[in-house]
C-alpha positions in Angstrom: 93.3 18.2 -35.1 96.5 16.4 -36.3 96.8 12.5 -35.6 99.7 14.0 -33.5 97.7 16.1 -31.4 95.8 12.6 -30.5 98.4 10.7 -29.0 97.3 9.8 -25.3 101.0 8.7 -24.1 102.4 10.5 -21.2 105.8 10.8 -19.8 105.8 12.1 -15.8 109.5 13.4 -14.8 109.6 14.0 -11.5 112.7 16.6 -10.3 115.0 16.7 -7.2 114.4 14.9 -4.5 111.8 12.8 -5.5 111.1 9.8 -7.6 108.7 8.2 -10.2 106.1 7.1 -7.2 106.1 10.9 -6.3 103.2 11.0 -9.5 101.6 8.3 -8.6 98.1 9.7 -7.9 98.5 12.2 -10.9 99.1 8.4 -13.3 96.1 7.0 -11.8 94.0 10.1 -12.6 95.3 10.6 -16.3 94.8 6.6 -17.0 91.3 7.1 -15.6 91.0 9.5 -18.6 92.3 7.1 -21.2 95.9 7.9 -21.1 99.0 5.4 -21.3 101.3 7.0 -18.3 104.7 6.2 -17.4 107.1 7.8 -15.3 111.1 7.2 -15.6 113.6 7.6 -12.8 116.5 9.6 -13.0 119.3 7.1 -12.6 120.1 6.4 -9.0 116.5 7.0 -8.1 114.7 3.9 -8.6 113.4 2.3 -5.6 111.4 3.0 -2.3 112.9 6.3 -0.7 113.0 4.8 2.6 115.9 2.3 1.0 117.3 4.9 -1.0 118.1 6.8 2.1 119.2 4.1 4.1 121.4 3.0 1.3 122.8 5.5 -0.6 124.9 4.9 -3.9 128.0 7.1 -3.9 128.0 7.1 -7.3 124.5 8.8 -7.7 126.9 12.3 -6.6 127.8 12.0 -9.8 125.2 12.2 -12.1 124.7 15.3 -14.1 121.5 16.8 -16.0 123.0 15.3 -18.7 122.9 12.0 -17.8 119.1 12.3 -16.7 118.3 14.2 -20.2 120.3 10.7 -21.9 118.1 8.3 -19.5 115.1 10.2 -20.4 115.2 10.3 -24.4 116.5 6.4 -24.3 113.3 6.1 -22.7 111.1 8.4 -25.4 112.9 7.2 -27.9 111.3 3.3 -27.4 107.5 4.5 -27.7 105.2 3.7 -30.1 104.4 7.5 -30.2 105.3 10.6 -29.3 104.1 11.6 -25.9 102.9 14.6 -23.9 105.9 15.5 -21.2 104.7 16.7 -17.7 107.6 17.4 -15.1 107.9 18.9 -12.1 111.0 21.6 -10.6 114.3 20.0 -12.3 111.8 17.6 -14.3 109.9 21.0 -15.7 113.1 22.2 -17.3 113.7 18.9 -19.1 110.9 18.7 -20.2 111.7 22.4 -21.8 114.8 21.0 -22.7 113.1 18.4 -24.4 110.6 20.4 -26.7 113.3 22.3 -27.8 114.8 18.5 -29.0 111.4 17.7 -30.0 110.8 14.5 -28.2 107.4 16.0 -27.2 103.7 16.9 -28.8 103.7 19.2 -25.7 104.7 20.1 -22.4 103.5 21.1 -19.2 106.2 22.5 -16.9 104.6 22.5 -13.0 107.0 24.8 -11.0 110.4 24.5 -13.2 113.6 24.9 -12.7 115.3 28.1 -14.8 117.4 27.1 -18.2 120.5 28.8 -17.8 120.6 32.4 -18.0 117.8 33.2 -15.8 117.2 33.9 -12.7 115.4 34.9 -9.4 116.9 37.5 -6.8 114.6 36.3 -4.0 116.3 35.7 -0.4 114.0 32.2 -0.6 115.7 31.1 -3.9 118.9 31.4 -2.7 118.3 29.8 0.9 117.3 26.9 -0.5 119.6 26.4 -3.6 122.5 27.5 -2.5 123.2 24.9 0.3 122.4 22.4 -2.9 124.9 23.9 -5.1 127.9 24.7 -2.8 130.9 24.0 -4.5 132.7 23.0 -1.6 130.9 19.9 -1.1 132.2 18.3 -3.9 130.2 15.4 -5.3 128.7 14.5 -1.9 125.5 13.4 -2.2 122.8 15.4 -1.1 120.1 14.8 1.8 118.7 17.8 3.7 116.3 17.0 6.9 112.7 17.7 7.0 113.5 21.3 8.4 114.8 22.3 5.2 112.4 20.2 2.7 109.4 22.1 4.9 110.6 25.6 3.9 111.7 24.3 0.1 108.8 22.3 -0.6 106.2 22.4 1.6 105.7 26.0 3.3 101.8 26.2 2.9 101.6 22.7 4.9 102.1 21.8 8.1 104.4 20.0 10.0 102.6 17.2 9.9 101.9 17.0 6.3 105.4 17.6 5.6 106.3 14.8 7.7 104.2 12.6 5.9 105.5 13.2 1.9 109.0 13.7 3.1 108.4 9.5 4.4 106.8 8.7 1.8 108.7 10.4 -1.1 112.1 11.9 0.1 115.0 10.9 -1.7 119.0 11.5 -1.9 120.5 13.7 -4.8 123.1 14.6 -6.8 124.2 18.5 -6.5 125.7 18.0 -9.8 122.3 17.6 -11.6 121.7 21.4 -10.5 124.6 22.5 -10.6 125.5 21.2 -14.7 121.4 22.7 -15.0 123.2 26.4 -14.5 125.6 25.8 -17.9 125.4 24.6 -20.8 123.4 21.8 -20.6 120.3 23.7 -19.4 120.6 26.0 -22.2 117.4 26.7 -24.1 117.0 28.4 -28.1 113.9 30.9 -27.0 114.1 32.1 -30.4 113.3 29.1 -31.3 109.5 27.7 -32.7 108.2 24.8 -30.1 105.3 22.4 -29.3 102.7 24.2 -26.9 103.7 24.8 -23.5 101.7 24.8 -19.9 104.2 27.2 -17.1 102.2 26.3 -13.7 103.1 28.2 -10.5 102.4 28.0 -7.0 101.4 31.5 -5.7 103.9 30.7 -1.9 106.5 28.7 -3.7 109.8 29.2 -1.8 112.5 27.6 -4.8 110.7 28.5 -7.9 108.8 31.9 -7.0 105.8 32.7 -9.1 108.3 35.9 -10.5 111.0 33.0 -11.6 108.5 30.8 -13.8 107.1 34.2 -15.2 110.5 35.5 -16.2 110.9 31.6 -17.7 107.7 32.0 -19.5 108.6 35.5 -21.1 111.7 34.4 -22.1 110.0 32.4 -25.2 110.1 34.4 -28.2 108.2 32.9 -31.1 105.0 34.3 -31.7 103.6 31.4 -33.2 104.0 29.1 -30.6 101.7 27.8 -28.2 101.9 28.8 -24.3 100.2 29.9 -21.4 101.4 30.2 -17.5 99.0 29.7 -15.5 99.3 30.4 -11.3 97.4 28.9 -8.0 97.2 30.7 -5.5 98.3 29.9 -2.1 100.4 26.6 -3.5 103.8 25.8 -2.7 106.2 24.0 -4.4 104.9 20.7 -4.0 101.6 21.6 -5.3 101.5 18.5 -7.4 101.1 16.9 -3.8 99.7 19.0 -1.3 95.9 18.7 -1.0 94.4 20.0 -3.9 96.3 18.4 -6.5 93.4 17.8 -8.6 92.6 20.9 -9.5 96.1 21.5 -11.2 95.7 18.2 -12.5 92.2 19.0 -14.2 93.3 21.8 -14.9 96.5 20.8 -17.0 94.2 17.3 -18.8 91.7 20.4 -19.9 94.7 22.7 -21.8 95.6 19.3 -23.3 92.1 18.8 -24.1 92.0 21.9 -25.6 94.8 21.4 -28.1 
């Protein structure tokens, strides 16, 4: 095992909609097994949601996945080591973004979004992202009701349930951050050789179907590389949430374990 392969830094990036507390319980169960956690906000995004909501910075309608990518690898850049990345939707395709800039010993990717060039044809994909992307809303900011985070996010939970993370975690967003995802900046090399890489997917996720992350997974090329894809059934898309969690979680501190 390298000295590399050692390193016990992690960096949590949460995706759309969300925020750093959004991995809270997933930090206190990796620091439990000796890791140094920390979780960056996408700009715009630091705060409590219920504030964020109630005050919302035009300006965050203008941030790209460009800018996040910048925040993010000002923030990598300023540890004492290279770290493990672990995002989630938007956050799983920066962290593929990333790798391929390797900023990373290696990356799990829970649910993530598709670098540009693929896609899904499902009627669920596009009833949830294309309300996000709509050109004609300019650089409005984004913030769909519970209605529509229940059938994105939370499909295999109830009512209740979603009530409860969509209070607690629910935050404003910028379409542009998607929308710049689509071109070149969500590009990835798959020719390309890369650190190992963990593809998770929820079995009844609406915006990422299980057929989107495989597609994302078979995409890579190099037959030297490290990765795996890995699926649970009966999760939706917030399945780094919704009861349960812990088994993903084990499950992803075991492939690192293994490495």
């Amino acid at each position: 095992m390298t000295e590399e392969a050692k390193n016990k830094t992690i960096v949590f990036i949460h995706g759309l909609y969300m925020n750093p507390g959004s991995w809270d319980s997933w930090i206190d169960f990796f620091q439990k097994k000796g890791y140094s956690c920390h979780a960056p906000a996408y700009p715009y995004h630091q705060g409590k949601p219920e504030v964020l909501r109630k005050n919302i910075d035009p300006e965050l309608g203008k941030v790209t996945f460009g800018d996040v990518l910048a925040r993010l690898l000002e923030f990598i850049d300023e540890l004492p080591e290279k770290p493990v990345l672990i995002g989630h939707s938007m956050g799983g395709l920066l962290v593929q973004k990333l790798i391929e800039m390797e900023k990373g010993q290696a990356g799990i990717c829970i649910a993530p979004a598709p670098p540009t060039g693929v896609f899904s044809f499902k009627w669920s994909f596009f009833k949830v992202n294309l309300p996000v992307v709509n050109p004609l809303k300019g650089d409005s900011v984004s913030l769909p009701d519970i209605k529509w985070f229940h059938y994105a996010f939370c499909n295999t939970m109830s009512m209740e349930q979603t009530r409860i993370e969509y209070d607690r975690h629910f935050v404003p967003e910028s379409r542009n951050i998607p929308r710049s995802s689509t071109k070149s900046e969500g590009k990835i090399d798959f020719s390309k050789p890369h650190k190992p890489l963990l593809f998770i997917s929820g079995e009844k996720d609406h915006i990422i179907p299980a057929s989107l992350n495989r597609k994302i997974f078979n995409s890579y090329k190099d037959k030297n590389s490290i990765r795996e894809l890995k699926l649970f059934k009966g999760r939706c898309h917030l399945t780094c949430r919704q009861e349960g969690w812990e088994g993903v979680a084990l499950y992803c501190s075991e492939w690192l374990a293994k490495l």
